[in-house]
Structures are given as C-alpha cells and as structure tokens.
C-alpha positions as a Markdown table, in Angstrom:
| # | Residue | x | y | z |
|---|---|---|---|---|
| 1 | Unk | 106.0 | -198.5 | 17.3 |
| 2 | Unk | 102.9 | -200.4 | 16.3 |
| 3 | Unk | 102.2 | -200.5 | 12.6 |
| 4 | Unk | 98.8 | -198.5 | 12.2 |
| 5 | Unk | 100.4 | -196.0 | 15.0 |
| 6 | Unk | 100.5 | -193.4 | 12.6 |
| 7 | Unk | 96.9 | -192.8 | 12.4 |
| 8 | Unk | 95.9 | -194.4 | 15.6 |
| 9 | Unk | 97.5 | -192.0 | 17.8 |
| 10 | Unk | 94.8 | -189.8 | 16.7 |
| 11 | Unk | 92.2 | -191.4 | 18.5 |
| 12 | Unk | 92.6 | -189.3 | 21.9 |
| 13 | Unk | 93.1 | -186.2 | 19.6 |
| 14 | Unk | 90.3 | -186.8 | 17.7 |
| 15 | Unk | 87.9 | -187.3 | 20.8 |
| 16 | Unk | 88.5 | -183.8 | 21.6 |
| 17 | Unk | 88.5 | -181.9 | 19.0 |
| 18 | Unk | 86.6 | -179.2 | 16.6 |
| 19 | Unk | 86.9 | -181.5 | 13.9 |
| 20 | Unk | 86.3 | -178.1 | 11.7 |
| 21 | Unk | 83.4 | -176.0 | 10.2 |
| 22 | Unk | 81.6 | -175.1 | 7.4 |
| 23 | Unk | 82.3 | -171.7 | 5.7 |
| 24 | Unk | 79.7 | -170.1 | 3.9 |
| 25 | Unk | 80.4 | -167.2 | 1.8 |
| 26 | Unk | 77.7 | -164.5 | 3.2 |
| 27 | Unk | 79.2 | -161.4 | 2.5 |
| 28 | Unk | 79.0 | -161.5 | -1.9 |
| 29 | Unk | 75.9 | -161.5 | -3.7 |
| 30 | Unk | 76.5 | -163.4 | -7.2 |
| 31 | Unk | 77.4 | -160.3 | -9.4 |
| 32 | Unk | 80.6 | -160.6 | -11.6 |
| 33 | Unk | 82.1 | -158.1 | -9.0 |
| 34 | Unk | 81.2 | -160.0 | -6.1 |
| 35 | Unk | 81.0 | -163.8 | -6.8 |
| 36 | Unk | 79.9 | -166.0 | -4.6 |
| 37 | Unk | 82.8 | -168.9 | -3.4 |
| 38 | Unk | 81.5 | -172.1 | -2.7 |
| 39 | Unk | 80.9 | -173.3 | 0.7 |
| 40 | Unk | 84.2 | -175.2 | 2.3 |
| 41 | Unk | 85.1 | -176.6 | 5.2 |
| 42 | Unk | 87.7 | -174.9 | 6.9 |
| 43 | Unk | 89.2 | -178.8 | 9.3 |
| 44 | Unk | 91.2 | -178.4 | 12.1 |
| 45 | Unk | 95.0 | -178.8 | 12.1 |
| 46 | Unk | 94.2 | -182.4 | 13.7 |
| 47 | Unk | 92.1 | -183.3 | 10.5 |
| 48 | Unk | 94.8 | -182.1 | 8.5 |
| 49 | Unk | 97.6 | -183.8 | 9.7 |
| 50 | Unk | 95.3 | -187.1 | 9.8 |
| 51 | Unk | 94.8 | -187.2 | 6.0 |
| 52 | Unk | 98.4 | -186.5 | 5.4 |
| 53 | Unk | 99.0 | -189.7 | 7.8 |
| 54 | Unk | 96.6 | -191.3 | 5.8 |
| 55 | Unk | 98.1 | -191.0 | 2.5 |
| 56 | Unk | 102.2 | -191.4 | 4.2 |
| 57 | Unk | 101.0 | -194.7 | 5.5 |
| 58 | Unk | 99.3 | -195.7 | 2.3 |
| 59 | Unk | 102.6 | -194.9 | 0.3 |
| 60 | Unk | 104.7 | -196.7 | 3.1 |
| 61 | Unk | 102.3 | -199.8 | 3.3 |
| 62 | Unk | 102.0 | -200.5 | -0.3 |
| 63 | Unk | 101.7 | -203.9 | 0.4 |
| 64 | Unk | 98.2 | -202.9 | 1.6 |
| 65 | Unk | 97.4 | -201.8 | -1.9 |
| 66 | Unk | 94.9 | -199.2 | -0.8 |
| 67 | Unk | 94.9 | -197.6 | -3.2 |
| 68 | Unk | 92.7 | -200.5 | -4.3 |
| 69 | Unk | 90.4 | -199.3 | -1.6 |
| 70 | Unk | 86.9 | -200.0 | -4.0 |
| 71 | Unk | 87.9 | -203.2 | -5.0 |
| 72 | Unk | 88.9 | -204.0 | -1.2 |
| 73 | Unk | 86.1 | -202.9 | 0.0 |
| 74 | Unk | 83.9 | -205.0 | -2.4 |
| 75 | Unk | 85.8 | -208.0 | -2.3 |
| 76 | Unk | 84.7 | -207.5 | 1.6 |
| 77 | Unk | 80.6 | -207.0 | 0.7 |
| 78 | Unk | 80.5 | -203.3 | 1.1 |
| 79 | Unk | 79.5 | -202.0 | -2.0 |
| 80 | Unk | 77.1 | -198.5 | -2.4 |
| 81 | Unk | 77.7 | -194.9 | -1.9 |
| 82 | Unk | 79.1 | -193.4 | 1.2 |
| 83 | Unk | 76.2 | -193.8 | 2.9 |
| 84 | Unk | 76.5 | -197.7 | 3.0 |
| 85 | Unk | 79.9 | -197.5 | 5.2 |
| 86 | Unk | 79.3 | -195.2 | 7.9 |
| 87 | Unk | 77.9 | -198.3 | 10.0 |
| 88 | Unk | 79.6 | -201.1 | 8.7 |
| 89 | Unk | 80.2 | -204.1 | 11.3 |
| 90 | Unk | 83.7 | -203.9 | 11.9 |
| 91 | Unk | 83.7 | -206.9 | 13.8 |
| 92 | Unk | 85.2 | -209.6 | 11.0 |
| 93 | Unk | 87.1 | -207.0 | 9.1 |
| 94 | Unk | 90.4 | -207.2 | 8.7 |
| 95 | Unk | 93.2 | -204.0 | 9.1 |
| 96 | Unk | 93.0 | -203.8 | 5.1 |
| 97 | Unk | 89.5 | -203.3 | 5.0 |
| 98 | Unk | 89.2 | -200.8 | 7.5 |
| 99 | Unk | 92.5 | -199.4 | 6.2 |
| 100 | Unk | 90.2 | -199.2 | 2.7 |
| 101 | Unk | 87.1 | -197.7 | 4.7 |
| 102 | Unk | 89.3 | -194.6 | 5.8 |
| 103 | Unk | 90.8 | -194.5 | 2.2 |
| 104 | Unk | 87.9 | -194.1 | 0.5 |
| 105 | Unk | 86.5 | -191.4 | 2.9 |
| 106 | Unk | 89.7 | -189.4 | 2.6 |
| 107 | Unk | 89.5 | -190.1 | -1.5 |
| 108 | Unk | 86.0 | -189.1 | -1.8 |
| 109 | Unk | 86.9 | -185.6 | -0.1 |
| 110 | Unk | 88.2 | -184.8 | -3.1 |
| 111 | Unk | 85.5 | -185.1 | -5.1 |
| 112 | Unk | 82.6 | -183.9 | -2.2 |
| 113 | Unk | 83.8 | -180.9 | -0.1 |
| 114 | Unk | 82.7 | -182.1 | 3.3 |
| 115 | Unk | 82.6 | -185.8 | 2.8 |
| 116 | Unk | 85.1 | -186.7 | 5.5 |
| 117 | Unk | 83.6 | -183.9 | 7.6 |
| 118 | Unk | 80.5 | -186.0 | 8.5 |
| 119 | Unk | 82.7 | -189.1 | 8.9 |
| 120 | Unk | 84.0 | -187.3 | 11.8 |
| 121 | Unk | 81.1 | -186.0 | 13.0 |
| 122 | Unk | 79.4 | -189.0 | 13.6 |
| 123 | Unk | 82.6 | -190.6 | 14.9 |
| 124 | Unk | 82.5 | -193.7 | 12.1 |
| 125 | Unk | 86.3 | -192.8 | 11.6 |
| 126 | Unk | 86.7 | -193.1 | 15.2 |
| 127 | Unk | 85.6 | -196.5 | 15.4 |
| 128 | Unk | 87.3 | -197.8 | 12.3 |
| 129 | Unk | 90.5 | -196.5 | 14.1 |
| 130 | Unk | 89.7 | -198.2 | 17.3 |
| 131 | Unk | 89.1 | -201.4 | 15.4 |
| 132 | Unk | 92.5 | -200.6 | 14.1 |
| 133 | Unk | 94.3 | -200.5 | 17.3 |
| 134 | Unk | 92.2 | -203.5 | 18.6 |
| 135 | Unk | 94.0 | -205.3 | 15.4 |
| 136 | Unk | 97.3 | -204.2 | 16.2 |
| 137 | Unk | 98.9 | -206.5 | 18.5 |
C-alpha cells in the first residue's frame, strides 16, 4: 500500500459521484413554532468517508504535522482566505503542502457549512489528490 492510498483511492470515486446537495429548509416560516433550520449540506457517503480518511491519516502521519496546516501552508506562500487556494500551482508542492491544502478545506467545514462542498465541485480537491498520487512513488 502506497502511503497517501488512503485518500487517493478516492479519486475514481470521487470522479463519479453526487458529491452531495444543499438542503434548504422550505417548509417552516420563522415563528417560534415553526423555526427555520439553517441550510446544510446533506454529502454523499463518499464525502463522508473521505474526511474521516482525512483526519485517520492525519492522526497516523503525525510526522506530517497537519495539523499545522496554516503555518504549512504559509511557510509554502499561500496565505489568504479560501479563495486564494482553489487554484494554487501544485506543480512545486510537496505531499505536506497539498496534505495541508486538503486539511485546511476539511477544517474550515467546520466553521462554513458548505466550504468543502465547493472544493469538490470545482474538482480543486481532485487535483490536489492527483498531485498526491503523482508524489507517491
């Protein structure tokens, strides 16, 4: 088994599917009787089981210290908001910075209900996986 095999394996998976969708609370109208839940998004079992990889190989890898991932990723120029990473040039980074890249996605999920969602969307996380596997010889 390669060492980032536990999340690349999801590439092929992740190329077909749903990703997951948005749910918006249409059927309450505000009142203390009927409040209105926030919109969520309801990810596919494939999402799921990806961020679970995510933080299993961060615990496992510890050595990667990604848990670091804002101080990796600025010790590697790419500083800013979410906004700034979604098309990095992966071609000089190393596993721990794109290891930091997906990290910090899956983190700021936490924080912003749908912030990985896009990630997949616009298949960024794709690519930082592929760079991943291309590093994994």
């Amino acid at each position: 088994m390669s060492q980032f095999e536990i999340l690349t394996k999801y590439i092929p998976m992740l190329q077909e599917d749903r990703i997951g969708e948005w749910v918006i609370d249409q059927e309450n109208d505000g009142t203390a009787e009927r409040p209105i839940q926030m919109p969520f998004v309801h990810y596919s079992e494939t999402v799921r089981h990806f961020i679970e990889d995510v933080y299993t190989f961060a615990e496992q890898h510890q050595e990667m210290e990604l848990l670091r991932y804002r101080e990796i990723l600025k010790e590697n120029g790419i500083e800013g908001g979410l906004n700034d990473i979604e098309n990095v040039d992966l071609s000089n980074l190393n596993a721990q910075c794109v290891l930091a890249l997906i990290m910090g996605v899956v983190r700021a999920e936490r924080f912003s209900e749908g912030a990985i969602f896009n990630f997949f969307k616009s298949r960024a996380i794709l690519k930082w996986l592929e760079r991943l596997k291309n590093l994994d010889v």
